[in-house]
C-alpha positions, 0 to 999 in steps of 0.5 A: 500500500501507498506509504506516507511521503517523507516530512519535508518540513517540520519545525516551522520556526523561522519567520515569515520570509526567511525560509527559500525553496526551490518549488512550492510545497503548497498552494499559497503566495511566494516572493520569487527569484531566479538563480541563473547559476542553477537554473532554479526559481526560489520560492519564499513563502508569505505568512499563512492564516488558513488552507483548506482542502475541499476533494471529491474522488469521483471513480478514478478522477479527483476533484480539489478546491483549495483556498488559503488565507495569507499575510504578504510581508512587505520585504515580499514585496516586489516593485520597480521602486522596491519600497517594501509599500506595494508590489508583486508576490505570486500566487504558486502551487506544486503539481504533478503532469497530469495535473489541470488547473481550471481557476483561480481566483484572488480577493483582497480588500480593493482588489480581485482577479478571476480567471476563465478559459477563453479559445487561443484563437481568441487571446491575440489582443489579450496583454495582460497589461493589467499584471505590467506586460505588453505581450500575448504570449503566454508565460513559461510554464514548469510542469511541476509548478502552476504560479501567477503573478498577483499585481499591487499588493499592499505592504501587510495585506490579507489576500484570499486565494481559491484555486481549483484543480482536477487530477486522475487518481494514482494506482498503486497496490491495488489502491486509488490514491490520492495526494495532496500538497498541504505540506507547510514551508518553514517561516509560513506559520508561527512555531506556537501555532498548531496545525489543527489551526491552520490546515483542513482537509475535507475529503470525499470518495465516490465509486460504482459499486453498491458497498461503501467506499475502503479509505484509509490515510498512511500519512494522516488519522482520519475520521469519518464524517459520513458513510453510505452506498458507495461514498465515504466522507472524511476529514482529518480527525481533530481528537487525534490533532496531536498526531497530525504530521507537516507532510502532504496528505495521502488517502487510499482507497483499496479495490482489490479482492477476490475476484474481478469486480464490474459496476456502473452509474449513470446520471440525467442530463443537468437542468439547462445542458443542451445535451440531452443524454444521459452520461455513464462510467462503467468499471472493472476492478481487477483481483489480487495478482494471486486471485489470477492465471495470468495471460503469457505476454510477448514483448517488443520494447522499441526504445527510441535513441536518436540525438535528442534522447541524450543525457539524463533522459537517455539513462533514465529510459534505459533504467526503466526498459531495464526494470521492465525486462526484469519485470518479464515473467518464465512464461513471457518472451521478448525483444528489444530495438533500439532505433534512430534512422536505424535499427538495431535488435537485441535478437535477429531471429524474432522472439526469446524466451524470458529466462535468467540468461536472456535477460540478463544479456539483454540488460547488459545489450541495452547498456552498450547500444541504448545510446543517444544518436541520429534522427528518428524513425518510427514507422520502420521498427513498428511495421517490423515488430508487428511482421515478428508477431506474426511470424510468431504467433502464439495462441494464448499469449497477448503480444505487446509492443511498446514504443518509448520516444521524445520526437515528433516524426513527419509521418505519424498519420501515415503511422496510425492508419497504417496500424489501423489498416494492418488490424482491420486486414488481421481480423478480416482475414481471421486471426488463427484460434486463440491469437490475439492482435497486438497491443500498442502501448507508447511513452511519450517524453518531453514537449518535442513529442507529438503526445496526441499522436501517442495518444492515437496510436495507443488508442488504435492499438488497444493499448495503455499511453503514458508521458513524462514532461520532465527529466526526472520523471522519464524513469518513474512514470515510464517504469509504472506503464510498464510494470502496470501491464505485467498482469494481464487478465481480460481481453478482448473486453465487449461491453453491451451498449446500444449502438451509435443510433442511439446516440451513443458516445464512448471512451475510449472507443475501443475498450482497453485491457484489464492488467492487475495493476490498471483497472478499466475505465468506460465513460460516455453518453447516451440517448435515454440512459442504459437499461438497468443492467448491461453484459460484459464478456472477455477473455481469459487466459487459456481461452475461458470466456468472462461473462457478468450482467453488471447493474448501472446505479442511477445518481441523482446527485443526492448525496456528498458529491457534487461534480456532474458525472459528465464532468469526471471524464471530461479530460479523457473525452476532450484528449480523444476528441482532440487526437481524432481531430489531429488524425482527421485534421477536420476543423468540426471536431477542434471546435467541437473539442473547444466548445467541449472546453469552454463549457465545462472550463478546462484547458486543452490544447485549442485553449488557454486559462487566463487571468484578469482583475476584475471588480465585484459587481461584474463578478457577479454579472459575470457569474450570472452570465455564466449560468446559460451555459454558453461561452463568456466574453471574459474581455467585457468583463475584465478591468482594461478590456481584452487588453487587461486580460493575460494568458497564463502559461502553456499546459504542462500535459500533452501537445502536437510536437515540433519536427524541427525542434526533435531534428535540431534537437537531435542533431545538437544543432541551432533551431533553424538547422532542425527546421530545415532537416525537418523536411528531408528525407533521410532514408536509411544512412547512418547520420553522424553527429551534427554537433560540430555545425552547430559550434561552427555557426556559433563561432563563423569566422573560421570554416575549416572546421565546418568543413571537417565536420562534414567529411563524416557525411561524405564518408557515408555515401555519396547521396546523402550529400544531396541530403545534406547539400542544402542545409550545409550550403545555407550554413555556409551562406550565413557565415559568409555573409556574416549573420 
């Protein structure tokens, strides 16, 4: 089970201001400052009055309020003249990736600022000049931080801030988990005062099934406050205060049991939605690993090794195929390739068995040729992983092949419809007894990767999608997808929906595994509700076919939960949405994505959140605004119109990817020469490091050594000189003309 994260802070005795830290540790307000020589920002927290947690865990998807009270010092303070009388001080929160910020609002006494979600195409006129810029675009974002600079704050001032949040739950050992940053920084809270006095955390956990929720807390004593039919309330136990630890909060709230455990809910369309359909989530729990024959697995592992892969990132995903090659069971077998513009197996011959032996001589292969060089490729090692499944089926075992990159290719359509094609193909022509098609699963890492062609393709291949925006991240999270499909136990999962005359809208559309250590989510809409029980059936391992008639509970929303059930898989919703978009490049599903975005006030990748001051009578006319549910005008509202208004950062979670960017980021070289690179094709030479051109324009003077660079080209065959003729010649004319 989930154990308590280590107590970052505990003694508290340092006054307000004088305490630095690298990230937030919980919501709240920050003076900033940025240390070039490690690349960090310091964070120095004002002085904390109150903060409050307000979660509702509705099936896999936590929803947070959160709102602290702070007194901001004036030595906080930040100004042009720096008088310690009125300034800057941000308002900052620790996230994780997977984390969406959809509001926040600020309160002081003369002053108050509010945030929407406005459609980017919408934002060019947007300033912020009312938070002192001059420029549409948006502010850098770090995708473990959310921060918003807060304007003109007085020395001394009480400012009330209110954020909201929403994250999918975690699954580790069987349990949902649930986290949340209330961990106090030193100097925001005096050393006398008790942390019964200042921190609050009322949660609540909702699922499917008919029994009351399990919670229990590894880091905190808990009390409930109200139980019933498949929701349980809590909050931190205020008899016990005395054992409240300064750490982050952590509930739990376990699944596993006996047996595969299916359930659903439904909810009538809320009054006013010009939606007229019912919305539903069906789940599957899976067992204790011991409760289950698992499936055989074959795996390939293609691990991407182009340039850009360099460094720290290049260590950790061979840590994590490392891990997941020690994760191979007796009963599996395997290969593994690493690719750039090339490919190299670890076995010629197709697939091995999963002994000892051959994994230990694949962990020591992926040391040595696990390497960062050259450009990308994906089509070329997935089209072959699919041909050695075929050549060796086996009847009984799910085949899996996972692809691990932090590029953007220019062929990634033609990658997702050449997959969907071979499928349809595969099952058209009927797949051999007990063989079943391959699982496509991908890892995404960085913002150089297109995660929504990842996204596409993981959903075509039946298979699990994960990302890692963050160094530091690439091992944990690339590491949990892999361990997370160790177990397989259903396949082929068919769920008894009406079909789509009906008017019926699933997600995802084509219905994943379930693993031991990743339940089955369903969510979508439906024309007059489900009938009061539905049919799964799928299949076992050696063959069996799984069948249950689960109930679908109707929700009226009377008890402790108030998020809409629409609203729990909206995220989900609008990232498929959003990834057929890409795939279709139709304009009507990107606004049908940003009219899914603007309603329900969650950013996506056609969106943006934005800040604006505002004053409290058109807060109120506003909210009313608000209630027709149609799209607001945030501009009208906004102290200094459209100009006053700024865009927050870029999300931190998925985007479409930069070609130019992976290529120059491959080649070591500057932007333009990865732009260029971008639309050439290199076939299947072997691309030497372009390191070198990029000094050489840096330093232009001399062109000797551009020219010695070179010579590995030469040396690589006489066609890729046209190849690289181009961008050589365009160097060239740039250091001669002296740019």
């Amino acid at each position: 089970m989930p154990s308590a994260p280590q107590t970052q802070s505990a003694s508290r005795e340092t006054p307000a201001g004088s305490a630095d830290y690298y990230r937030p540790t919980c919501p709240g307000l920050y003076a900033t400052s940025f240390v070039p020589g490690v690349d960090e920002t310091i964070f120095t927290p004002a002085q904390l009055q109150k903060l409050d947690f307000h979660v509702e865990c509705h099936l896999s998807t936590a929803f947070v309020t959160a709102k602290s009270k702070w007194v901001v010092p004036g030595s906080l303070l930040k100004s042009s003249k720096n008088d310690g009388k009125k300034g800057n001080i941000t308002f900052a929160m620790p996230v994780t990736e997977k984390t969406t910020v959809t509001g926040v609002s600020v309160q002081m006494k003369n002053k108050r600022f509010s945030s929407g979600v406005v459609a980017t195409k919408d934002t060019s006129n947007m300033k912020g000049k009312r938070f002192g810029r001059n420029t549409a675009a948006p502010l850098p974002s770090h995708p473990e931080v959310f921060a918003l600079s807060i304007p003109g704050v007085p020395s001394g001032e009480t400012v009330d801030v209110q954020v909201t949040y929403f994250q999918p739950l975690a699954f580790e050992n069987g349990a949902y988990v649930f986290r949340a940053p209330c961990t106090l920084p030193d100097g925001s809270v005096h050393v006398n005062v008790s942390l019964a006095k200042v921190v609050s955390v009322m949660a609540t956990s909702r699922s499917a099934y008919a029994d009351a929720v399990q919670v229990f807390s590894p880091s905190h004593p808990i009390a409930i406050v109200q139980q019933g039919a498949g929701v349980t309330q809590v909050q931190l136990d205020p008899v016990k205060r005395e054992q409240w630890r300064n750490t982050d909060f952590v509930m739990a709230m376990p699944v596993w049991g006996g047996d595969i455990a299916a359930a659903g809910v439904q909810q009538p369309p809320g009054l006013g939605d010009g939606d007229t359909r019912h919305s539903f989530a069906i789940t599957i729990a899976p067992p204790k690993p011991e409760f289950v024959n698992p499936f055989p697995r074959d795996v390939i592992f293609l691990l991407d090794r182009s340039g850009s892969m360099g460094g720290g990132i290049m260590d950790a995903a061979r840590g994590a195929l490392i891990a997941g090659l020690k994760d191979l069971g007796p009963q599996d077998r395997f290969n593994v390739c690493a690719f750039d513009n090339l490919q190299v197996y670890f076995a010629d011959d197709g697939l091995v068995d999963a002994s000892g032996d051959s994994r230990d001589s694949a962990v020591r292969w992926a040391n040595h040729h696990c390497q960062a060089r050259g450009t990308t490729d994906i089509m070329t090692p997935l089209a072959r992983s699919l041909e050695i499944f075929k050549k060796n089926a086996r009847p009984g075992s799910v085949p899996f092949v996972f692809v691990i990159t932090d590029g953007a290719v220019a062929d990634e359509r033609e990658i997702c419809r050449f997959v969907k094609q071979s499928f349809k193909q595969a099952a058209k022509n009927g797949l051999p007894e007990g063989v079943t098609l391959p699982r496509v699963c991908t890892f995404g890492i960085g913002r150089y990767a297109n995660h929504f062609f990842l996204k596409m393709l993981a959903n075509i291949g039946r298979g699990m999608n994960g990302a890692a925006y963050s160094p530091k991240n690439v091992q944990p999270e690339m590491s949990e997808l892999l361990h997370a499909s160790r177990i397989p136990i259903l396949t082929d999962i068919a769920v008894g929906i009406p079909d789509s005359k009906n008017g019926v809208e699933i997600y995802p559309s084509v219905v994943p595994d379930l693993f031991a250590g990743s339940p089955v989510m369903i969510s979508g809409k439906c024309a007059g509700g489900l009938p009061q029980t539905i049919e799964i059936q799928a299949r076992m391992a050696g063959g069996a076919i799984w069948q249950r008639q689960i109930p679908i509970a109707m929700d009226l929303q009377n008890n402790a939960m108030t998020i809409p059930l629409d609203k729990v898989f909206i995220k989900q919703r609008i990232d498929l949405l959003t990834a057929q978009a890409w795939l279709s490049q139709e304009n009507v599903l990107v606004d049908e994505v940003i009219q899914l975005s603007l309603k329900h006030n969650v950013p996506c990748a056609h969106t943006k959140l934005c800040a604006f001051e505002i004053s409290e009578k058109n807060e109120a006319a506003m909210k009313d605004a608000k209630k027709g549910g149609n799209a607001v005008s945030y501009a009208k509202y906004a102290v200094g119109g459209a100009a006053g208004v700024m865009v927050i950062g870029a999300l931190a979670g998925a985007d479409f990817g930069d070609v130019g960017a992976s290529l120059a980021n491959a080649s070591g070289a500057v932007a333009g020469l990865g732009q260029v690179l971008g639309s050439i094709d290199l076939g299947s030479f072997d691309v030497p490091d372009f390191g070198c051109i990029a000094d050489c324009a840096a330093n232009a003077p001399c062109l000797e050594p551009l020219l010695s660079c070179v010579e590995p080209c030469i040396e690589s065959g006489g066609d890729l000189i046209g190849a690289v003729g181009g961008v050589v010649a365009g160097l060239l004319g740039a250091v001669v003309g002296g740019d």
